[in-house]
C-alpha positions in Angstrom: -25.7 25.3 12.8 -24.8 26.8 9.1 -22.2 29.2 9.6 -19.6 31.5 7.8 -15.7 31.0 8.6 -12.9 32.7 7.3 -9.4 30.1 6.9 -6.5 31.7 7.0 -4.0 29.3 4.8 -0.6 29.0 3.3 -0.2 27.0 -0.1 3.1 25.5 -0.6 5.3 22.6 -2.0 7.8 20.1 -1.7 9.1 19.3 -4.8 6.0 20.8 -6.6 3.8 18.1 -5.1 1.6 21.3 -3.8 -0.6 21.5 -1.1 -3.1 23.8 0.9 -2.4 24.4 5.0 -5.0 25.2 7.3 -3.7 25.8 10.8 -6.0 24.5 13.5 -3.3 24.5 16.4 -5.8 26.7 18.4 -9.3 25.9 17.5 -10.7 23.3 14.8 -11.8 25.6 12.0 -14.2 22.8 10.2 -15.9 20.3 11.3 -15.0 16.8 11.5 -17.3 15.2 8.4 -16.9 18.5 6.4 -13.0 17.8 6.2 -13.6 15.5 3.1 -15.4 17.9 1.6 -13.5 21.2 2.1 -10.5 19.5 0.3 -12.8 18.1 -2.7 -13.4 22.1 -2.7 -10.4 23.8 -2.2 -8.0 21.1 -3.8 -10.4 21.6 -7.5 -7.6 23.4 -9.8 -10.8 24.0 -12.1 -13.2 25.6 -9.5 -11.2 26.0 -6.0 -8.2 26.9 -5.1 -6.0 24.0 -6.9 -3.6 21.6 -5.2 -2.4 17.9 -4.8 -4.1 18.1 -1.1 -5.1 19.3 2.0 -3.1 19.9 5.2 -5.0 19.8 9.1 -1.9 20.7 10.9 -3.5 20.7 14.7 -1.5 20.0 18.3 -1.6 16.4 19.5 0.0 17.5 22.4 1.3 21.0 23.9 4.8 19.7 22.3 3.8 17.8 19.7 2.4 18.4 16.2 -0.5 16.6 13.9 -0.8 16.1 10.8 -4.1 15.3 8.4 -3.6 14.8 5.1 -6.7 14.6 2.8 -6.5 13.6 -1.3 -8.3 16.0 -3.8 -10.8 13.6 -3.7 -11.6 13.9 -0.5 -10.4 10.5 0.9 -8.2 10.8 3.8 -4.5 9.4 3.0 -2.4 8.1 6.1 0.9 9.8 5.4 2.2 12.7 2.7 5.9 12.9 2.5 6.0 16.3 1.0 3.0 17.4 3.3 5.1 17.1 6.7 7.6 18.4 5.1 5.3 21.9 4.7 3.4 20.9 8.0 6.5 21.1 10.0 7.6 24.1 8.6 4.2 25.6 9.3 4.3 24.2 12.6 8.0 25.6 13.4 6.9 29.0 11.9 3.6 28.7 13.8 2.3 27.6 17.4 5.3 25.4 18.0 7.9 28.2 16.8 11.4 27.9 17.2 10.8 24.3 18.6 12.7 21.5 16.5 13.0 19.0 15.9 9.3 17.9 16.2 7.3 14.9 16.9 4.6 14.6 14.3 1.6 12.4 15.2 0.0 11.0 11.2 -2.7 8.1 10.5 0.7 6.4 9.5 2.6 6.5 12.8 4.9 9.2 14.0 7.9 10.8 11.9 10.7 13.1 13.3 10.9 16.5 11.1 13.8 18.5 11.6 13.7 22.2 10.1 16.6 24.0 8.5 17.8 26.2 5.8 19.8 24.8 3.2 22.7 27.7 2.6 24.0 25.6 -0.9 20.5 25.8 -1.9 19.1 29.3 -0.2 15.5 27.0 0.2 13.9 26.2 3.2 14.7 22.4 4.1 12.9 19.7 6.3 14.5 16.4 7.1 12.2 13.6 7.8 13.0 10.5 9.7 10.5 8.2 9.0 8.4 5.4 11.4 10.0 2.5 10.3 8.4 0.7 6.6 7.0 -2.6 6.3 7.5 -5.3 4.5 4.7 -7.0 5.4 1.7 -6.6 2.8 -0.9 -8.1 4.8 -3.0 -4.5 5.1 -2.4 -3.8 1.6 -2.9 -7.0 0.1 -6.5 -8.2 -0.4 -5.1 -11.4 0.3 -4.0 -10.3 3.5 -0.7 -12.3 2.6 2.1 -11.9 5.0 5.2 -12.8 3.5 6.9 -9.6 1.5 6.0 -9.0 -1.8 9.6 -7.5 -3.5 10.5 -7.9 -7.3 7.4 -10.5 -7.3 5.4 -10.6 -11.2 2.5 -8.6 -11.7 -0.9 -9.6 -13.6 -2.7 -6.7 -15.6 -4.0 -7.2 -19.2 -1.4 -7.2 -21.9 1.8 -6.1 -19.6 4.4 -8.1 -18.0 5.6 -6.2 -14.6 7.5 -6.5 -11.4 6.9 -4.9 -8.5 8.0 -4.3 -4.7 5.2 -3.4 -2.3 6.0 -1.4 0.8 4.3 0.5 3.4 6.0 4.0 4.6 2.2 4.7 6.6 0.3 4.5 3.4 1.1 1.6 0.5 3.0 1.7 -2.3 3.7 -0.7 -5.4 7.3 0.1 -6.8 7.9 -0.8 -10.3 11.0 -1.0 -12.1 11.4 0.3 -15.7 13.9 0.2 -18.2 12.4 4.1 -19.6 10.0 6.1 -18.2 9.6 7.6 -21.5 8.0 4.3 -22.9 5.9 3.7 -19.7 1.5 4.7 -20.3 1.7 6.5 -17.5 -2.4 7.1 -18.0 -3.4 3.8 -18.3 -1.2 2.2 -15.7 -1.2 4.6 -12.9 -5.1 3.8 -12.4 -4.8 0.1 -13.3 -2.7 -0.2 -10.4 -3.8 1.6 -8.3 -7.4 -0.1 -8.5 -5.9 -3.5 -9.0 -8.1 -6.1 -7.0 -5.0 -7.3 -5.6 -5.2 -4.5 -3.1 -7.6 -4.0 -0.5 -8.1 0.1 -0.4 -6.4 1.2 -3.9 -2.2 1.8 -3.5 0.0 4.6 -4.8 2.4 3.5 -7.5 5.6 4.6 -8.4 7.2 3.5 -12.0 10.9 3.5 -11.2 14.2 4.5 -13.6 17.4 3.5 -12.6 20.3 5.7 -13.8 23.0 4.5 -11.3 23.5 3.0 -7.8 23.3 6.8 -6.2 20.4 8.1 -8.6 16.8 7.5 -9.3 14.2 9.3 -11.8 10.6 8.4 -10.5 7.1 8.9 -11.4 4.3 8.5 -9.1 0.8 8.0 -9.8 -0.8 8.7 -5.9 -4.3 6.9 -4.9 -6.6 9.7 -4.2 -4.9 12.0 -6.3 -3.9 10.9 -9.9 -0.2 11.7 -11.6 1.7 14.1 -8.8 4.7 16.4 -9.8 6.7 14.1 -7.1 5.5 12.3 -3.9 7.2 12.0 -0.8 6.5 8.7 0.4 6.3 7.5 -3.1 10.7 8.5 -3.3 11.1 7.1 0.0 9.5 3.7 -0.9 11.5 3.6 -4.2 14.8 4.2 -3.0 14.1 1.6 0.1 13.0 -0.9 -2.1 15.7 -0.8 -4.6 18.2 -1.4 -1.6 15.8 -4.6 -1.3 16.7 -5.3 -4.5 20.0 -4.3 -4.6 20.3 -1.9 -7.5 21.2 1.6 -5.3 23.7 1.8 -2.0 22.6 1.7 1.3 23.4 3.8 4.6 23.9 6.6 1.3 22.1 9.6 0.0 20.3 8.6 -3.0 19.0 11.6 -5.1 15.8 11.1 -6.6 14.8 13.0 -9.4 11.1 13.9 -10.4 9.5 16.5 -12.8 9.2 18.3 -10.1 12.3 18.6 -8.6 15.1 16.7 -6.7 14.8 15.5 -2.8 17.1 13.1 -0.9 16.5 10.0 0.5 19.2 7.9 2.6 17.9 4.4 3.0 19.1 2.8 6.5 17.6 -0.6 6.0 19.2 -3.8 8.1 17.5 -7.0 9.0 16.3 -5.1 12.3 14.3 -2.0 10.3 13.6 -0.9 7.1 14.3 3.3 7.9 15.1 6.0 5.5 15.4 9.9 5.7 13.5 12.3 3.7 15.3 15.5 2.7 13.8 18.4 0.5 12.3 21.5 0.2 9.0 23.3 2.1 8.7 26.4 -0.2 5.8 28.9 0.6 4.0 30.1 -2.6 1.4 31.8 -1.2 -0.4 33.0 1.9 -4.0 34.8 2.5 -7.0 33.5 3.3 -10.2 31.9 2.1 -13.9 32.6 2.8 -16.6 29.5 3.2 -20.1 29.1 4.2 -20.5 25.7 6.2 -23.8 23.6 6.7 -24.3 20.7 8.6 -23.6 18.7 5.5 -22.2 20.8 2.7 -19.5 23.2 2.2 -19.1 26.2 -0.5 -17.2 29.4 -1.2 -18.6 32.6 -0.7 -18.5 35.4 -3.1 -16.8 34.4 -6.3 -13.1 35.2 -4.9 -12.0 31.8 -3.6 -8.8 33.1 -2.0 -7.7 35.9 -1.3 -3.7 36.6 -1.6 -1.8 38.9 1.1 1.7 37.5 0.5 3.8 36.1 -2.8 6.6 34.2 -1.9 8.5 35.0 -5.4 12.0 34.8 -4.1 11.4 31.4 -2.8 9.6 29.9 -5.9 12.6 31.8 -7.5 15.4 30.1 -6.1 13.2 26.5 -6.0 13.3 26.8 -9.5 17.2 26.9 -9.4 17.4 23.8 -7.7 14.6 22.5 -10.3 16.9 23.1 -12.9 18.9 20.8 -11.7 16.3 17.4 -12.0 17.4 15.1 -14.8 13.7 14.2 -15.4 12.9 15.0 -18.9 9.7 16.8 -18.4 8.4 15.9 -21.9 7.5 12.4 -20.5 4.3 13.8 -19.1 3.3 15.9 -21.9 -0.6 14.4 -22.8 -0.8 13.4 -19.3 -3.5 15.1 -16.6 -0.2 17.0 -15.2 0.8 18.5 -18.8 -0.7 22.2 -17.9 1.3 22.1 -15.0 4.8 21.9 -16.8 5.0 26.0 -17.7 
C-alpha cells in the first residue's frame, strides 16, 4: 500500500568514506525490495542527499547488532569497513546504548566493534576485529580457482600488473605501485573491477609503499566508484602486504588515504589471516528525511530532501586535525569523479 514515512537519519564518516544511517532497531522503516532503491535515492550527491552508501543498522538479536550496507548504486555490498565503524557507534549511542563491545551480524560474517574515544585525537573511535580473511579466491574468481591468488600477474590491455586478492566479507584485488601519482586511477579502477576474471565485479585497491609501518592507498569500491578511503579496502592491503612481506606483522600499520589516516594491525599466522580496524565514526549531521513509498518505487517529498536538526561542527573540526596529518597528496585525484570532494 503507497505510503508516506518520515526517516530519521544520521550522516557520518570514517575517514571521509561517508555514509547515510537509518536506524531500524525498532521497526523496519522500508520495505525489503525498496532498500535498493532508497539508497540509489538518497546516496545521489546530484539529486539526494549525497554519500558513498547506505546503512540498515537493525537488531539481529536483543544483544546483538545488524548491519546492511547498500552501494549508491543500489547493489547490496557484504561488508563496509568504515560503515560498522559508524553502525556501532549508532548502535552504542542508540538501542544497544552503553553496551560494548558489540557483536555485529553483516552479509560478510560477524565482526567485533569496540567503541571509544580517542583522548590524543578528541574523535570518536571504533575498533574492529574482523571475521577472519580468506585466501581462497574460489567466490571471487570466475574460475572458481582455489589455490590463493597473492603477487600473481594481471592481464588488462596495455598494463603489466600484480595483484593479491583477498576476501575481508566482500573481495578485494590489491595492487602494488611504485606512485600513485602515475597510476589512471579512472581507467583502472573500473577495468578491474569489471574484469571477467571475477565473478560479481571486486573492489580494488592501488597500493604505495612508503615503509614497513606505512601505507598510502587508493580504492576504487565496486558499487561505488573512487571512495575518499575504504575500510575493508585498508584492511585487505595491509594484510596482504604481510603476505608479501613488505610491512610488519602483529604491528600497527598506518594507512594513509585522501581522506584521512586509520590503523590496521595485521595478526596473520598460518592458522588465520586477522587484522584490526581502528579509526574514526564522526557525526556530520543529523535530522531527518521525508519519502513517499509505493509498492515499487521510491521518491522524496517536497523539494527539501533532508531536513538538518543538528551540525556536528566540533567533530568535523577536530577530524580535520587528524586529516591534516595523512601524507596522501590530495592532488592525485584532482580530474578524478572525487575532485569536488577535495575542498
Amino acid at each position: 500500500m503507497p505510503h508516506t514515512v518520515t526517516l530519521p537519519i544520521i550522516k557520518g564518516h570514517g575517514a571521509r568514506n561517508d555514509f547515510i544511517i537509518i536506524d531500524e532497531c525498532r521497526e523496519r522503516l522500508i520495505a525489503e525490495n525498496l532498500k535498493g532503491p532508497c539508497a540509489r535515492l538518497l546516496c545521489d550527491r546530484r539529486h539526494g542527499i549525497g554519500s558513498d552508501g547506505l546503512v540498515y543498522l537493525s537488531a539481529a538479536t536483543p544483544e546483538q547488532p545488524r548491519m546492511r550496507f547498500f552501494n549508491p548504486d543500489g547493489s547490496e555490498a557484504e561488508m563496509c569497513g568504515n560503515g560498522i565503524r559508524c553502525a556501532a557507534r549508532a548502535a552504542y549511542e542508540g538501542y544497544f546504548a552503553a553496551r560494548d563491545p558489540l557483536l555485529f551480524h553483516t552479509l560478510g560474517g560477524l565482526f567485533t566493534t569496540e567503541n571509544y574515544f580517542s583522548q590524543e585525537h578528541q574523535l570518536h573511535f571504533v575498533r574492529v576485529h574482523t571475521a577472519p580473511l580468506s585466501s581462497n579466491p574460489s567466490h571471487i574468481l570466475s574460475n572458481h580457482r582455489t589455490t590463493p591468488f597473492i603477487n600473481q600477474p594481471l592481464e588488462l590491455p596495455g598494463e603489466k600488473l600484480t595483484g593479491t586478492i583477498l576476501s575481508v566479507g566482500n573481495p578485494h584485488l590489491i595492487v602494488p605501485v611504485t606512485d600513485l601519482k602515475a597510476v589512471d586511477l579512472q581507467r583502472l579502477g573500473p577495468a578491474l573491477e569489471h574484469h571477467p576474471m571475477f565473478s560479481n565485479r571486486a573492489n580494488i585497491s592501488f597500493v604505495q609503499i612508503i615503509d614497513r609501518r606505512t601505507l598510502l592507498v587508493q580504492t576504487h569500491e565496486r558499487g561505488a566508484g573512487l571512495t575518499l578511503s575504504c575500510g575493508t579496502g585498508m584492511t585487505a592491503s595491509v594484510v596482504a602486504q604481510v603476505l608479501n612481506n613488505t610491512v610488519d606483522n602483529q604491528q600497527p600499520i598506518a594507512v594513509h588515504t585522501a581522506g584521512g589516516v586509520v590503523w590496521v594491525t595485521p595478526q596473520v599466522s598460518e592458522e588465520s589471516l586477522l587484522a584490526q580496524l581502528t579509526g574514526n565514526a564522526t557525526w556530520i549531521c543529523s535530522g531527518q528525511t521525508t519519502v513517499h513509498c509505493t509498492e515499487e518505487s521510491i521518491h522524496f517529498v517536497g523539494t527539501e530532501k533532508m531536513v538538518i536538526e543538528k551540525n556536528y561542527l566540533q567533530e568535523e573540526e577536530q577530524f580535520s586535525r587528524l586529516a591534516q596529518q595523512s601524507l596522501f597528496e590530495r592532488s592525485i585525484l584532482r580530474g578524478t569523479t572525487l575532485e569536488s570532494l577535495l575542498g
